[in-house]
Residue frames as qw, qx, qy, qz and C-alpha x, y, z in Angstrom:
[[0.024, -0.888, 0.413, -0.199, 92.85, 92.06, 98.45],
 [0.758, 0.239, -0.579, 0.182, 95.81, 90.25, 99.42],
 [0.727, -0.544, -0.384, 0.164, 96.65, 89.06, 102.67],
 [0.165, -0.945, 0.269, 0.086, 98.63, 91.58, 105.08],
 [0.864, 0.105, -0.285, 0.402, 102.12, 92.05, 104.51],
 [0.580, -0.236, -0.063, 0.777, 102.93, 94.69, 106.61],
 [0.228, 0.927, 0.272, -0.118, 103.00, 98.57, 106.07],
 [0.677, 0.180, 0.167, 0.694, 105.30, 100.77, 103.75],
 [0.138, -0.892, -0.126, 0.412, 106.35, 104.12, 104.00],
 [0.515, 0.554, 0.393, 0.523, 106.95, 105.58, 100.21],
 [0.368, -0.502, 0.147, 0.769, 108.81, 108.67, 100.26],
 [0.335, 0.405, -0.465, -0.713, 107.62, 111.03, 96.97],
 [0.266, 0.176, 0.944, -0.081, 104.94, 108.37, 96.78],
 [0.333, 0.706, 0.161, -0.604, 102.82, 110.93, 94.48],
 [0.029, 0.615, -0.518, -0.594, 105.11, 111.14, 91.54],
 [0.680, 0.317, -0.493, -0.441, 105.23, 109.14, 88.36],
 [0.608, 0.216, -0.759, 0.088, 106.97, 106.22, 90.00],
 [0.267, 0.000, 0.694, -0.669, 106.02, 106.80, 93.71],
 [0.706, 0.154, 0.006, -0.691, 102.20, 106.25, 92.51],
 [0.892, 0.084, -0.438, -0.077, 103.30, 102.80, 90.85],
 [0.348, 0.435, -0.672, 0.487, 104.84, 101.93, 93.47],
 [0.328, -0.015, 0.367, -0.870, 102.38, 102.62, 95.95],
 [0.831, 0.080, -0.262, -0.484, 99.74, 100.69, 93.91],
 [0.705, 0.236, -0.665, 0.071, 102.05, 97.54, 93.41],
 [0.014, -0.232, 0.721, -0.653, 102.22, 98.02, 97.36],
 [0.617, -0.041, 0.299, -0.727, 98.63, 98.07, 98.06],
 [0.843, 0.088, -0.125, -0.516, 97.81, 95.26, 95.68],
 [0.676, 0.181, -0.702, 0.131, 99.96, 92.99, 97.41],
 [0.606, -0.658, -0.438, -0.086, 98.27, 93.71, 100.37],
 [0.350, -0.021, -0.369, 0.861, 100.75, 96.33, 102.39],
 [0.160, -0.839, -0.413, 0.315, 99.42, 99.05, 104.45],
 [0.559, 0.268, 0.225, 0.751, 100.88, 102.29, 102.84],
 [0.389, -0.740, -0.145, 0.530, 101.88, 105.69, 103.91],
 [0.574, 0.463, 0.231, 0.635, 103.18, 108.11, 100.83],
 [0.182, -0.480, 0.112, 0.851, 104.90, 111.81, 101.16],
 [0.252, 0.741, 0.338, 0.523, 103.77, 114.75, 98.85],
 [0.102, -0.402, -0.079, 0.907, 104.70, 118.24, 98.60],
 [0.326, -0.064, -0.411, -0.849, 101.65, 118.93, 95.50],
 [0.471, 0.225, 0.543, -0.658, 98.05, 118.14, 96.90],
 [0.556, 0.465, -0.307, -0.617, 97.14, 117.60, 93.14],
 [0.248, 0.385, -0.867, 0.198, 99.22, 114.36, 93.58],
 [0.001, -0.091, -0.844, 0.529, 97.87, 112.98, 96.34],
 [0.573, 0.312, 0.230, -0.723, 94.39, 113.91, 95.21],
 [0.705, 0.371, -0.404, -0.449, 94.69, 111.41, 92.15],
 [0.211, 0.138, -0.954, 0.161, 96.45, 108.46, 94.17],
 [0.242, -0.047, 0.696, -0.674, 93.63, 109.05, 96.43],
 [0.621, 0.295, -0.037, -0.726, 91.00, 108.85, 94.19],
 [0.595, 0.385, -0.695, -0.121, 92.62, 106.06, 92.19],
 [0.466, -0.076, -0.849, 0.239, 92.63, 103.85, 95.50],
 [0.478, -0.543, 0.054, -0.688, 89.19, 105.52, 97.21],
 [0.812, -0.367, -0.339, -0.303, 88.69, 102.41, 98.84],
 [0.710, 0.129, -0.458, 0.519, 92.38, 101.75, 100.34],
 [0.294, 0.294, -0.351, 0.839, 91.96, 105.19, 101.65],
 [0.638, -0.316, -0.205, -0.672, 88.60, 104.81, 103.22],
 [0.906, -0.117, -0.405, 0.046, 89.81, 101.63, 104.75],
 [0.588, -0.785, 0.194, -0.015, 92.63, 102.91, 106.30],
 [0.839, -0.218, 0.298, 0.401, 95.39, 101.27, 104.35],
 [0.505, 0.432, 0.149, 0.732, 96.63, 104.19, 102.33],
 [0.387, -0.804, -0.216, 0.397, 97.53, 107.36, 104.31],
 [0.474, 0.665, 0.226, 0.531, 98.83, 110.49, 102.73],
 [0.423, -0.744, -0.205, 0.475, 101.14, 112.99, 104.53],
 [0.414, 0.855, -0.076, 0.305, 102.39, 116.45, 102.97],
 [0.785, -0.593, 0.070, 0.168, 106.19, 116.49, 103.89],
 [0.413, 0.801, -0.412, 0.137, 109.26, 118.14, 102.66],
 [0.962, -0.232, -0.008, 0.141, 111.76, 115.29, 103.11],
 [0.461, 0.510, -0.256, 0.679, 114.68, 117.57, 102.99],
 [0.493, -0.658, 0.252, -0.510, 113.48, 118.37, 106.90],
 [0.386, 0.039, -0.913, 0.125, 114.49, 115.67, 109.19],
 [0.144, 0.020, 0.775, -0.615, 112.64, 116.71, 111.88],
 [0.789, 0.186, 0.150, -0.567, 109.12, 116.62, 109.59],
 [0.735, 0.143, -0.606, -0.270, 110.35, 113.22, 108.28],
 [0.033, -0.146, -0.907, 0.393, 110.75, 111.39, 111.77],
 [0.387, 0.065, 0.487, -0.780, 107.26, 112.94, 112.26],
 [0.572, 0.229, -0.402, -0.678, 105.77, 111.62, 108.99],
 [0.513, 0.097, -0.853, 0.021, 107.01, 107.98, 110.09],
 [0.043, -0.012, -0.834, 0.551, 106.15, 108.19, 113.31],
 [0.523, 0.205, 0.513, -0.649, 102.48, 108.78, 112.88],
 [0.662, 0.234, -0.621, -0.348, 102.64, 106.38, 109.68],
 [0.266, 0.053, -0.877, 0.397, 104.10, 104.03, 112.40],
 [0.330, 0.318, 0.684, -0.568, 100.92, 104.63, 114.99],
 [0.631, 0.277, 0.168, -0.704, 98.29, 104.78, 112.19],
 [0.852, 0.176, -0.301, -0.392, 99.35, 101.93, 110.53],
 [0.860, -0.453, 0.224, -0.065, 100.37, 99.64, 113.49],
 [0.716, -0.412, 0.414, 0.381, 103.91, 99.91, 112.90],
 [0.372, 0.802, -0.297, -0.362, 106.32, 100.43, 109.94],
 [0.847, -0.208, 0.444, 0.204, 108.24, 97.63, 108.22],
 [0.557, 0.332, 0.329, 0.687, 109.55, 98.85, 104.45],
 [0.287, -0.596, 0.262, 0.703, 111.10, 102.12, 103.48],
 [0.667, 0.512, 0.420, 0.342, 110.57, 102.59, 100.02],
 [0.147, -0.705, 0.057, 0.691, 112.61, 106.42, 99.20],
 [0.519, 0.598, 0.512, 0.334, 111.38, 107.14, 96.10],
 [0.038, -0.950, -0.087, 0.298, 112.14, 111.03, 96.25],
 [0.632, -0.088, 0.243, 0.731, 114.83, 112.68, 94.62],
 [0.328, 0.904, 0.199, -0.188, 114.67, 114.94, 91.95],
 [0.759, 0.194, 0.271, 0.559, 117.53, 115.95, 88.84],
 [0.061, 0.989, -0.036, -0.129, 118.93, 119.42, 87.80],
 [0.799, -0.014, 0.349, 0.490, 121.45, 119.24, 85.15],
 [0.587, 0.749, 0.208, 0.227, 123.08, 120.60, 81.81],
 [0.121, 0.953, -0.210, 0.181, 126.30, 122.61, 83.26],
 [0.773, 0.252, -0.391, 0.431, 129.75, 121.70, 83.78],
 [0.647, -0.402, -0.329, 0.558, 131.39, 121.69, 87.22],
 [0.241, -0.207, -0.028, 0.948, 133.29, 125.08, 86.76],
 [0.177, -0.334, -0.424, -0.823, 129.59, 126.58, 85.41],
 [0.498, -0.393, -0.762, -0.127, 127.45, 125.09, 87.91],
 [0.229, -0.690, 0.290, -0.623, 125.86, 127.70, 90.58],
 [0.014, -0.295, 0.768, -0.568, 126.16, 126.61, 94.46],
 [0.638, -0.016, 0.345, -0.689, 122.46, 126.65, 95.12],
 [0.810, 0.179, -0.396, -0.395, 122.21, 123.61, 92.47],
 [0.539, 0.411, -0.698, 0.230, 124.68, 121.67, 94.21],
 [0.343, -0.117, 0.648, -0.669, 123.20, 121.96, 98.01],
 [0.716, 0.107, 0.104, -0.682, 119.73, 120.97, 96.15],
 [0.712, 0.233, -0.636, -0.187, 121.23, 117.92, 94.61],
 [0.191, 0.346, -0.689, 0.607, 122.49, 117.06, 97.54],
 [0.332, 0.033, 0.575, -0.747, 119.62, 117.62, 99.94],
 [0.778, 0.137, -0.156, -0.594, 116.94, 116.32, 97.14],
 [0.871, 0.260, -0.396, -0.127, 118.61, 113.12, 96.55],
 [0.609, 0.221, -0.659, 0.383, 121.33, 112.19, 99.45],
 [0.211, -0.105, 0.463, -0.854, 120.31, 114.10, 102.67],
 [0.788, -0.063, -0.042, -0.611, 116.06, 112.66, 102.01],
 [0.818, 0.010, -0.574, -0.038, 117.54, 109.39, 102.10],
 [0.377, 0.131, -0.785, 0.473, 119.39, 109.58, 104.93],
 [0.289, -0.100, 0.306, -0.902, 117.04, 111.83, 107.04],
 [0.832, -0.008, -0.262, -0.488, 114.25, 108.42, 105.87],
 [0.652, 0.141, -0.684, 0.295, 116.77, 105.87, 106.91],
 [0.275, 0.226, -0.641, 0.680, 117.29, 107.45, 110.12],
 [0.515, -0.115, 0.232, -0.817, 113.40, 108.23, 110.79],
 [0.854, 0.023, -0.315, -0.414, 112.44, 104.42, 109.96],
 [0.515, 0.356, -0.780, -0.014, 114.82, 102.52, 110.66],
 [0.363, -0.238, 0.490, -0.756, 113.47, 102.61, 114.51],
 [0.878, 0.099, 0.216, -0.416, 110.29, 100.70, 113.37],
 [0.761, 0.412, -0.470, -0.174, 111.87, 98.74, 110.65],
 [0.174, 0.319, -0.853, 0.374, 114.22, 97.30, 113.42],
 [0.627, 0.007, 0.521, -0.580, 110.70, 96.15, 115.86],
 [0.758, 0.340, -0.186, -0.524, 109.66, 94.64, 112.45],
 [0.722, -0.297, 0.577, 0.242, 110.53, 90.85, 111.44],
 [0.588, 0.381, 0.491, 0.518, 110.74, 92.12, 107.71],
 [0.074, 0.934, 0.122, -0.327, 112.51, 95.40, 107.60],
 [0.641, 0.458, 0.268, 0.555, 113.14, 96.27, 104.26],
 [0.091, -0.760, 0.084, 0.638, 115.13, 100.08, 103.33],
 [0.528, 0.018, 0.519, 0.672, 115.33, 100.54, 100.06],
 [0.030, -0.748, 0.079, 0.658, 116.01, 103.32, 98.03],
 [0.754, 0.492, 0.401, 0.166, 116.07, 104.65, 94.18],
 [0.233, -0.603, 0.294, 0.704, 119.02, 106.02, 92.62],
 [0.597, 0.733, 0.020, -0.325, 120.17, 105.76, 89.10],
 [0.945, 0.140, 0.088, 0.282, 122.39, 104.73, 86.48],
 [0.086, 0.939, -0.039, 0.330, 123.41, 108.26, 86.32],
 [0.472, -0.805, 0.359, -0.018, 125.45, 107.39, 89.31],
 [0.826, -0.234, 0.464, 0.220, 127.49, 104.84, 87.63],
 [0.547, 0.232, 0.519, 0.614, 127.67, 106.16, 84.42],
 [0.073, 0.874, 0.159, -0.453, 127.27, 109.98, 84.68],
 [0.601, 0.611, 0.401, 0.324, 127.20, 112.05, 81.78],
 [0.300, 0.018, -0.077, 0.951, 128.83, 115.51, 81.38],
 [0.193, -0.322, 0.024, -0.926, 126.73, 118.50, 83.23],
 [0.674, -0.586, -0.129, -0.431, 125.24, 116.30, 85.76],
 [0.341, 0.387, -0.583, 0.628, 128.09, 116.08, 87.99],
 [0.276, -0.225, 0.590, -0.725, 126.02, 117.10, 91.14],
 [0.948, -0.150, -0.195, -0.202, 122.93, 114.40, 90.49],
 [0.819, 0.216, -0.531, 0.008, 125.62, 111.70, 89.94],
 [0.285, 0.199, -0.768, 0.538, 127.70, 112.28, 93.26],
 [0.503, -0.288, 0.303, -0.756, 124.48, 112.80, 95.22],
 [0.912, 0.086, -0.147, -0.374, 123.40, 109.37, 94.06],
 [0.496, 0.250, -0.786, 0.273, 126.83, 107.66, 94.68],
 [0.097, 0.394, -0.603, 0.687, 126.67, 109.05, 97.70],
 [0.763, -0.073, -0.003, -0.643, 123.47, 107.67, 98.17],
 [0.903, 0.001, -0.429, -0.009, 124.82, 104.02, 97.35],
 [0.445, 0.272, -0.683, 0.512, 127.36, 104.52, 100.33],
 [0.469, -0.242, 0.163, -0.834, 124.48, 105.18, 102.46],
 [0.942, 0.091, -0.218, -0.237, 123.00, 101.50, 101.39],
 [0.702, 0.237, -0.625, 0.244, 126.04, 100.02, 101.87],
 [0.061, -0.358, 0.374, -0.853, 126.30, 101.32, 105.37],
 [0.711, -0.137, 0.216, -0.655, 122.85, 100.87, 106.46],
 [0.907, 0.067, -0.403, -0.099, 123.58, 96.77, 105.35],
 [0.505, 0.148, -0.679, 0.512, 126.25, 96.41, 107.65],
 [0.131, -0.210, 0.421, -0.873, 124.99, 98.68, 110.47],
 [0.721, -0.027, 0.003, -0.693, 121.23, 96.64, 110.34],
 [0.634, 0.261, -0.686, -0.244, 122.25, 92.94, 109.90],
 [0.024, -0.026, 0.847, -0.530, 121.87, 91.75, 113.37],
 [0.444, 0.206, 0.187, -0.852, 118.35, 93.29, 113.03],
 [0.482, 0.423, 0.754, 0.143, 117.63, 91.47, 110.38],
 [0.352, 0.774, 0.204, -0.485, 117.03, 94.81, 108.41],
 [0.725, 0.089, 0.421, 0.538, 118.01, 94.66, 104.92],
 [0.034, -0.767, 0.135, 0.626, 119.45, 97.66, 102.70],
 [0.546, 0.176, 0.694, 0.436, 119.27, 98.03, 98.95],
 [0.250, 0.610, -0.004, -0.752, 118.78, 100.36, 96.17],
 [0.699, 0.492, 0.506, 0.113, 117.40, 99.98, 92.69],
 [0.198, -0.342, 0.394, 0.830, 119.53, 101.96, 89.54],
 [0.578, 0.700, 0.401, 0.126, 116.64, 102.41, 86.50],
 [0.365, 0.118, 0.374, 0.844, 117.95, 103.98, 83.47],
 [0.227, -0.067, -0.077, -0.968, 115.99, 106.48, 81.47],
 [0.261, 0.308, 0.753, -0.520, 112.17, 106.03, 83.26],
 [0.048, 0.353, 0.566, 0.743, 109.09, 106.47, 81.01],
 [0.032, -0.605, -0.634, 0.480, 107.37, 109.13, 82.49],
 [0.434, 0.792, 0.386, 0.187, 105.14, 111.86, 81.20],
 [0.089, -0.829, 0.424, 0.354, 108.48, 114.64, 81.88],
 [0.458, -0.427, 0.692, 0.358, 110.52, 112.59, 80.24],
 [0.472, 0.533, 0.647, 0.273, 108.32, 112.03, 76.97],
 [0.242, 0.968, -0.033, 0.049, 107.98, 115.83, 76.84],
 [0.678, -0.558, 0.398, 0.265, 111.48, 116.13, 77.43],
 [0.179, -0.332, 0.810, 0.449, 112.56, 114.01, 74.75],
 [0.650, 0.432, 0.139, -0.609, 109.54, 113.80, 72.52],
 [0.624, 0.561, -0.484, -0.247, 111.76, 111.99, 69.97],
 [0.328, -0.489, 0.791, -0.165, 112.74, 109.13, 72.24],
 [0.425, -0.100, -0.886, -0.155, 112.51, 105.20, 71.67],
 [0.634, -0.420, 0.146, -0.632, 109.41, 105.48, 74.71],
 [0.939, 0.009, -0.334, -0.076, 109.43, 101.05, 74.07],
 [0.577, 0.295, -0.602, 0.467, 113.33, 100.95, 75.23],
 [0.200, -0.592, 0.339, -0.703, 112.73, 103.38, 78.40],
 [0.073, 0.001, -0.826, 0.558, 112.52, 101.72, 82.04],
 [0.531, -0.547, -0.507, -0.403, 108.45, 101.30, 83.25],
 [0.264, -0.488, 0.346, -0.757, 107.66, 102.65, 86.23],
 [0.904, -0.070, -0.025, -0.421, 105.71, 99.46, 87.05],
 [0.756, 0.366, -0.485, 0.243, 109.02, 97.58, 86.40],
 [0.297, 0.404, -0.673, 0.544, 110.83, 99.22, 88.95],
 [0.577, -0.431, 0.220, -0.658, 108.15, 98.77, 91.34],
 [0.935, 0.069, -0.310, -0.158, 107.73, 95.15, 90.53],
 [0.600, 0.346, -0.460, 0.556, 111.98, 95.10, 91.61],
 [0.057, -0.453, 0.450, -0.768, 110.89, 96.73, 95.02],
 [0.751, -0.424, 0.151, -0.484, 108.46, 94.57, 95.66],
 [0.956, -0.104, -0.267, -0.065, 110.94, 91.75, 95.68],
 [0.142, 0.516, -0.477, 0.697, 113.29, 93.51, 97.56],
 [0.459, -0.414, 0.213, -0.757, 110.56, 93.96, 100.16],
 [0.863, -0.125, -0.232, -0.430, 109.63, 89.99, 100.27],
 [0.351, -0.759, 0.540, -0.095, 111.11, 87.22, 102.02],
 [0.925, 0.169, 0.217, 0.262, 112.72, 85.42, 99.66],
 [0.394, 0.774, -0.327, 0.373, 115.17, 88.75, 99.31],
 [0.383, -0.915, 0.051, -0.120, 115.98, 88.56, 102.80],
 [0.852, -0.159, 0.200, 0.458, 119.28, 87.44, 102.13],
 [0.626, 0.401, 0.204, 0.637, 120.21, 90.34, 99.97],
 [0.376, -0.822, -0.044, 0.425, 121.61, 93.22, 101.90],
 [0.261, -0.761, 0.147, 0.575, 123.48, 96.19, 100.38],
 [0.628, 0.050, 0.597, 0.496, 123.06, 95.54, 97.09],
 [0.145, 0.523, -0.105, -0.833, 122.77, 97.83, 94.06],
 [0.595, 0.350, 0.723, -0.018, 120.28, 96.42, 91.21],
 [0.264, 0.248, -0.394, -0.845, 120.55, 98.16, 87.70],
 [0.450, 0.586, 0.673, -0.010, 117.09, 98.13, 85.91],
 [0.052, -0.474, 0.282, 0.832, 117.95, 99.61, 82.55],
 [0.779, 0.532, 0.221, -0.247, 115.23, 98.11, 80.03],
 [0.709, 0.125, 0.304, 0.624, 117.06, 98.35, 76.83],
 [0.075, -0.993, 0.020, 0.085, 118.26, 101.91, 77.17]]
């Protein structure tokens, strides 16, 4: 194992890309904390890293991150079981598309909202506590390209995700005394197994690797980023 660097707290740390993420955390020697709302999840990370979680350096909490008050709690006893908190990773989110503005019911539009702007902030605002004690607190967060280049009938993703990058931008100014930095990654179309069924007929080769974008968080997280505060990073393979 690699030497400590510290412990992360992975938001939707279950999922296709939470899981790599998570890994790419552990095997660079972080302590690591992951959200789940499916037990199925969190049964296969666990397995997949018995030993992390046996050790103590991979911790699994079940947590609808659309609560704030059960995400301060999630951090805060990430924060006491793994002596402190120092990266943010907000991997959560979650899409719901296909209908034009004037078609689009209400309920879809709160959920975009709450799945994908409101979990970030409600994570920002439950870490940021530790991440400020820390001498390498990292926030960073995954949106999409979707937000920069939204398509027709996903209108409520795309503004949830801007609104997400004013969040980042925010949290870089508001944290820079600290020393905390703020940043978000943009992947295009991900290759996960939804997204293969999905689009069965897709280029799979072109698509964004989950492993990729980790790879882009973990040099966020290091400190050779710490100069880079509030930035917004498209990873689009060749999508």
């Amino acid at each position: 194992m690699a030497s400590d660097r510290g412990a992360a707290f992975i938001t939707g740390g279950t999922g296709a890309v939470g899981s790599a993420v998570a890994r790419a955390f552990l095997a660079a020697g972080y302590r690591v904390a992951v959200t789940y709302r499916g037990a199925e999840g969190w049964s296969a990370l666990r397995a997949a890293e018995r030993n992390a979680a046996d050790e103590g350096r991979l911790l699994g909490l079940s947590v609808d991150v659309t609560d704030p008050s059960a995400v301060r709690r999630a951090a805060d006893k990430a924060a006491g079981d793994l002596d402190g908190l120092d990266v943010l990773l907000h991997v959560a989110g979650g899409f719901s598309g296909g209908k034009n503005v004037d078609a689009v019911e209400p309920e879809t539009v709160r959920a975009m909202i709450d799945l994908n702007l409101l979990s970030a902030f409600w994570a920002a605002r439950a870490v940021a506590p530790h991440a400020k004690r820390s001498a390498r607190g990292r926030l960073l967060f995954v949106s999409s390209r979707g937000a920069l280049e939204p398509g027709s009938g996903a209108a409520a993703y795309a503004a949830s995700k801007l609104g997400l990058h004013a969040l980042v931008a925010s949290l870089a100014n508001e944290l820079k005394d600290a020393g905390v930095t703020a940043n978000a990654v943009l992947p295009g179309l991900i290759d996960t197994p939804a997204n293969r069924r999905a689009m069965p007929k897709g280029a799979f080769d072109d698509w964004v690797k989950p492993e990729a974008i980790a790879a882009t968080l973990l040099f966020l997280a290091s400190d050779e980023a710490s100069s880079t505060s509030g930035a917004l990073i498209p990873i689009y393979g060749r999508s």
